[in-house]
N, C-alpha and C positions, 0 to 999 in steps of 0.2 A: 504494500500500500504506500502511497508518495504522500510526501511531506503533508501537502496541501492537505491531503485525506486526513490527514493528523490533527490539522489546524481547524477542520471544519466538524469533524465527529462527534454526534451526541458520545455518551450522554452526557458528559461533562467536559469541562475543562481540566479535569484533574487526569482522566485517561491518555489525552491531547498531550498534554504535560508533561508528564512523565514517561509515553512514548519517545518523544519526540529529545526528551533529555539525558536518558537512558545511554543512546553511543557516545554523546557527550561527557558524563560522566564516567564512561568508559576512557576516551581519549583521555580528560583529564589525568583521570586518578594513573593511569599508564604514563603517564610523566612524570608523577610523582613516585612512580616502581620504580623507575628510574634513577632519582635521587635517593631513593632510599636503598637501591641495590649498594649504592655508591659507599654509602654512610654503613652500613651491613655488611661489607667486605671491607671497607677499611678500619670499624671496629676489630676486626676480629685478627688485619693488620699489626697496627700498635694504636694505643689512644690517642698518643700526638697525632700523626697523620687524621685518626679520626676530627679530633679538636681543630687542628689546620684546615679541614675544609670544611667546617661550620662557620670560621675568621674568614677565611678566601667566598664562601657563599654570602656570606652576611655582608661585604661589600662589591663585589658582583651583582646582588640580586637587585640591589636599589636602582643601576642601570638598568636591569634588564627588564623589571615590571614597570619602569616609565613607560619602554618602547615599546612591550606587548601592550599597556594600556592605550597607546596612542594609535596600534592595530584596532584596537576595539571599535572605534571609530568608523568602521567600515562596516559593523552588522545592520545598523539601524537604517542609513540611507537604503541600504542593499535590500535590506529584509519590507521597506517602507517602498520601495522600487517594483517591488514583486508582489507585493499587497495590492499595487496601483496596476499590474502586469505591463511593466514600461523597462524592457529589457535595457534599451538604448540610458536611461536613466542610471540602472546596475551596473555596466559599465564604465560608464563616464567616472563612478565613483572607486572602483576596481583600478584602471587607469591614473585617476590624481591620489587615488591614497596609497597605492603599492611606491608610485613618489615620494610622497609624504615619509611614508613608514620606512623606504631606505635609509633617506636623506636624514632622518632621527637615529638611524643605527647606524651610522658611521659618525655621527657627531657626537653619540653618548658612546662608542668604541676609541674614539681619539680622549674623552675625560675619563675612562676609565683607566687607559693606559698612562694617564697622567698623572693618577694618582697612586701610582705602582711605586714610585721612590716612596711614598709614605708608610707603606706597608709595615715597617718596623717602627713604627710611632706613633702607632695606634694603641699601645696599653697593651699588648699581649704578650705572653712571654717570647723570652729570644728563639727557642726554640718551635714554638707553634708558629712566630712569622717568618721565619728561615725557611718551613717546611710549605710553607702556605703558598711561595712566589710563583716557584712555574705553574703550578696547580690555576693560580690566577689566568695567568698569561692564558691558556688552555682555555679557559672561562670565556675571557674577553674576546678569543679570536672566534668564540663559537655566536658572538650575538649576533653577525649578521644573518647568518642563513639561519637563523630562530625567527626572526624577523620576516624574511620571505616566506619563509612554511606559515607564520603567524599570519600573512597578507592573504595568503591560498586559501588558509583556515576558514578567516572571517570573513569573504567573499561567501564560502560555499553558505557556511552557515547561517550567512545571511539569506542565501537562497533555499532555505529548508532542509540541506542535504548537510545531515551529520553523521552521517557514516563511511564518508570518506576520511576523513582525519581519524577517526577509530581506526580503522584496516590500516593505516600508516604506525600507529601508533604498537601495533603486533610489533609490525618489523624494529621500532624503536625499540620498545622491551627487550627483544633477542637479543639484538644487536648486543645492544650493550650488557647483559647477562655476559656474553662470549666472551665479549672483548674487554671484560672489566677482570675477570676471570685469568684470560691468556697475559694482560699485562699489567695488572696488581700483583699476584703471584709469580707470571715467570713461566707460564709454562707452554707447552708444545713449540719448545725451542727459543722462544723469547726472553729479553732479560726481566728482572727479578723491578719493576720501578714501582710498586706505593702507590704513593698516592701522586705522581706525576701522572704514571700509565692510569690512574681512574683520570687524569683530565685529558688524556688523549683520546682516550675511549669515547668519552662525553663530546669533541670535539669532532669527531668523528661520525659519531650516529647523529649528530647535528648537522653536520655536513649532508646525509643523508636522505634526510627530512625533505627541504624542498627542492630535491631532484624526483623525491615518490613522487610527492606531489605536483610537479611540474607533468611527470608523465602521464597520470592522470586527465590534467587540464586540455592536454594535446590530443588524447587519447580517446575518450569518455564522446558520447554524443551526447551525454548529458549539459557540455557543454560548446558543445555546437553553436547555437545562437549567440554565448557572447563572445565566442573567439572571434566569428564572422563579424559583430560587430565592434570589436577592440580593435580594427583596422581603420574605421571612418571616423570616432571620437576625437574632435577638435581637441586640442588643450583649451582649457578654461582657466582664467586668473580666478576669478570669484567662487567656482566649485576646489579649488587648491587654498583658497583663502577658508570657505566654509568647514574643510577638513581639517585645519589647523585649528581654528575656532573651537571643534566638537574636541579633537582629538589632545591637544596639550592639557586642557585641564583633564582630559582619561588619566592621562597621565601623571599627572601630578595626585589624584585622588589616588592612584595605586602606590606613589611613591609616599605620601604620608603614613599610609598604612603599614606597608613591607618596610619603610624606614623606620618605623615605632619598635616592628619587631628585628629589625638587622642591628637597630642601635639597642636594642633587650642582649643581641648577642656580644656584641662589642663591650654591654656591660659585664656578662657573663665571664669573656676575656679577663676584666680587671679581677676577676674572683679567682679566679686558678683555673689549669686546665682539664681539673675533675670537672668542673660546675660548666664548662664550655661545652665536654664531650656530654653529660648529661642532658644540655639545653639543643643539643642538633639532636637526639633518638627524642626528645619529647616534642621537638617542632617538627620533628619529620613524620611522626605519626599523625600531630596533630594538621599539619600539612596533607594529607591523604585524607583523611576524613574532609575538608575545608576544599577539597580539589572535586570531591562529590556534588555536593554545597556550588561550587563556579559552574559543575555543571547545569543543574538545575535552574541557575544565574543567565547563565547563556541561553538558553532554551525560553527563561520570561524573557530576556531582550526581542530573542526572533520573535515571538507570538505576539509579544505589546507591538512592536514596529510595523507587524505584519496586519493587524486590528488599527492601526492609527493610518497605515498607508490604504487599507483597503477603506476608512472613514465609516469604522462602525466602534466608534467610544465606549458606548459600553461590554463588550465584547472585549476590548483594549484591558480596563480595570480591570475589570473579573479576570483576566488572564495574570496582571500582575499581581493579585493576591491569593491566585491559585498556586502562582511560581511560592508567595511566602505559604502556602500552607505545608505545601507538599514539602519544603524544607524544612520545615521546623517538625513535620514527623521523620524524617530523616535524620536530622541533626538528633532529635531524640533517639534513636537507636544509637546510633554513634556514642553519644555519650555515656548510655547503659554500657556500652562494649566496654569501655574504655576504662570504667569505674570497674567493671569485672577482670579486667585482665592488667591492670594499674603496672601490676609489680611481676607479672609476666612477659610482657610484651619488650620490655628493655635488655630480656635475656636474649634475642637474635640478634642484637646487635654487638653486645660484648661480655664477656666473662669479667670483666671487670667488678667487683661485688663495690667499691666505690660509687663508680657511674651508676650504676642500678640501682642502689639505692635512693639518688639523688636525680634523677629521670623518673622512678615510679611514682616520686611526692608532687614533682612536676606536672606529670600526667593528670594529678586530681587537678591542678587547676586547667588543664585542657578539658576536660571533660564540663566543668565548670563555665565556658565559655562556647560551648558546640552551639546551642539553641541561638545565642546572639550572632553568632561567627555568620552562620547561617542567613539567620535573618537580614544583616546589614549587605550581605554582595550582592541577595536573591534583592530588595528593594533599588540598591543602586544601579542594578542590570536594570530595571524596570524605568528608573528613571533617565538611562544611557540613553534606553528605548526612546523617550518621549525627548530626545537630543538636549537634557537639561545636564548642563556640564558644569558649568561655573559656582550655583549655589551648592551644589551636593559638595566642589570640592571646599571650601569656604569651610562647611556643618562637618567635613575629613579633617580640615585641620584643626578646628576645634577639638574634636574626639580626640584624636591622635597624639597633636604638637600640646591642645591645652590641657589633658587632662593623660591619655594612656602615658608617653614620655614623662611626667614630672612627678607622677602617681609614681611608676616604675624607681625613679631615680630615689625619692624619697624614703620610700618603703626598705627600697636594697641597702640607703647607703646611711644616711644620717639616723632612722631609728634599727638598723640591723637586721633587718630581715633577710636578706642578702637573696637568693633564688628566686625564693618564695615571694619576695618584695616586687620580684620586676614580673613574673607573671601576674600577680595579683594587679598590675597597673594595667596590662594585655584586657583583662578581663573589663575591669574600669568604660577601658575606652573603646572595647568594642560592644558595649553593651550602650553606650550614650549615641555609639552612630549608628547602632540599630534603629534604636527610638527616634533618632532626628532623621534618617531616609526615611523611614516609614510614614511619618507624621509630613513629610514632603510628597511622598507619591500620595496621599490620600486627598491633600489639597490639592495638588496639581493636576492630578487624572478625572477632579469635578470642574474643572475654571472653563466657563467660555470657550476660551483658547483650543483646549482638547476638544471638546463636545462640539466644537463646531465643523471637526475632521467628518461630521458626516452624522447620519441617522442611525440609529442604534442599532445591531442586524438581530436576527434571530438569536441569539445565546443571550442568557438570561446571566443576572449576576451571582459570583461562585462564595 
């Protein structure tokens, strides 16, 4: 059954939903197997190298979720294009945002690689930023082509079709299962490298990525009409101007976020590097459940976009509070797992009886934080949908810079809570941007403004 079929099926919104979000959450959480393959073999490595590439990730990642953020950019037009069934529209914006989306990954690759002399004056010890450097280098060279697979990505799925980027997402798994395996360890003939060979590996199945999916796009008659019309699309100054518009504050809303939690790790650094290697098995877990959570995220974007472009408003809401219901019974299970298996789950990553201890205490406050985690991506996709960029990041820095960061700092350093203190801030502030996107798409999804995208269609509100 095709997308569209997804989007239009009684008997609710909730089957639509979750159909439709399903290989998404698949993709996801498969990138996030990923990182956690990574963090899972080099636990069991030695802990520095574990500790080293939770430091090399933690500033890595603050690049890397601006420029997927600034990809995001590209569902809502695309998904709002195909609601209106105006093909020539889908690609014009395919066209200036794969632009877009380069021209921000070679400009955050040139400051990431600029901040690689500071690597050892960041607060970590001598040893974890020694081990941390090439692992970097490996990092930064992999953002471009993350970048173009993330352009592929959010084209398709603006088009309905998510199960492309799943079946990519196999090969990604493998890939690097193999190749983390042949050159962490050393073997079938290969040298013995750590945690270098985990970032070549990683550079590698990156690499990878959007050549599948190039072959695809070539390939696929699925996309037949807009290859045929990716040849006649004028360049537009004002549709490159409107994409920077939507897309830099994407950005920046992910970069508050992921920088809350990358500068939680940089605190983690100052603690020792028991309390570092603890802090990457308790954000990597809690990173896979949160990666379910984006899927669910992405799939209200497509369906609000696709409601607002076909001009049936309410049909739009009800889709974005079907996206928060469906996550917040999700997120509930998750966080039941999590509470049951606290002090088990940190045993695949290391024998370490330190780490584990201080990762299982961790884990309770992720578990602690599932329901809002949840809640705050699934209403900001909704709001992505409805091209509101600038107030959502605004109500990001609030949560984030005013309250998650200074919550965290406090907690850890001047009354001594030290771990415990800087999750407890995590929790803090994603629980205030829960509340403030939510209380934003509820006003915004009734104003004039939306409601006059058209007449109300057939679906009732969920």
């Amino acid at each position: 059954m095709s997308a569209n079929a997804y989007l239009h099926r009684p008997p609710t919104h909730y089957v639509a939903h979750i159909r439709l979000a399903l290989p998404i959450m698949f993709a996801q959480m498969g990138h996030l197997i990923v990182q956690m393959t990574d963090s899972i073999m080099l636990g069991h490595y030695d802990t520095t190298a574990l500790a080293a590439s939770s430091f090399a990730q933690s500033v890595f990642t603050v690049g890397l979720v601006f420029s997927v953020g600034v990809t995001l950019a590209l569902t809502p037009p695309v998904g709002a294009a195909r609601g209106a069934q105006d093909v020539l529209a889908a690609v014009r914006w395919l066209k200036h945002g794969a632009a877009v989306n380069l021209t921000i990954a070679l400009l955050v690759t040139l400051l990431l690689l600029a901040l690689y002399p500071w690597l050892n004056r960041m607060g970590q010890t001598p040893t974890v930023a020694a081990a941390a450097s090439n692992y970097y280098l490996c990092l930064v060279a992999s953002l471009v082509p993350v970048i173009v697979f993330q352009t592929f990505r959010q084209f398709t799925e603006g088009l309905g079709n998510t199960r492309i980027a799943a079946a990519i997402t196999v090969l990604e798994v493998l890939l690097n299962i193999v190749l983390n395996y042949v050159l962490i360890f050393g073997h079938w003939g290969c040298p013995r490298l750590g945690l270098v060979g985990a970032g070549l590996a990683t550079l590698l199945v990156r690499l990878a990525l959007p050549l599948a999916f190039a072959g695809f796009f070539i390939k696929l008659q699925f996309f037949a009409p807009y290859r045929a019309a990716l040849r006649t699309v004028p360049w537009s100054r004002a549709v490159t101007g409107e994409y920077f518009r939507l897309g830099l504050p994407l950005g920046g809303q992910f970069v508050l976020e992921v920088g809350a939690f990358a500068a939680g790790a940089l605190m983690m650094g100052w603690l020792g590097e028991i309390e570092q290697a603890a802090h990457q098995i308790a954000i990597g877990i809690a990173s896979f459940t949160f990666m379910g959570a984006s899927g669910i995220a992405a799939a209200t974007t497509i369906r609000v976009s696709y409601y607002l472009g076909a001009r049936q408003p309410a049909a739009m809401r009800a889709a974005g509070f079907a996206g928060a219901h469906v996550v917040l019974a999700y997120m509930g299970l998750t966080a039941l797992v999590i509470l049951a298996l606290h002090s088990a789950l940190p045993l695949l990553y290391t024998g370490d009886s330190a780490v584990i201890g201080k990762a299982a205490k961790l884990l309770l406050f992720a578990a602690a934080f599932q329901l809002v985690d949840g809640l705050q991506v699934v209403m900001l996709a909704a709001l992505r949908a409805l091209t509101d960029a600038a107030t959502p990041t605004v109500l990001a820095g609030i949560a984030y810079l005013g309250v998650a960061l200074p919550t965290s700092y406090v907690l850890a350093f001047p009354l001594g809570w030290r771990e415990a203190g800087i999750w407890m801030g995590y929790v803090a502030g994603l629980a205030l941007a829960a509340g403030l996107f939510l209380a934003r798409f509820h006003i915004l999804s009734r104003t004039p403004e939306c409601r006059s995208a058209g007449v109300s269609g057939s679906h009732t509100e969920t």
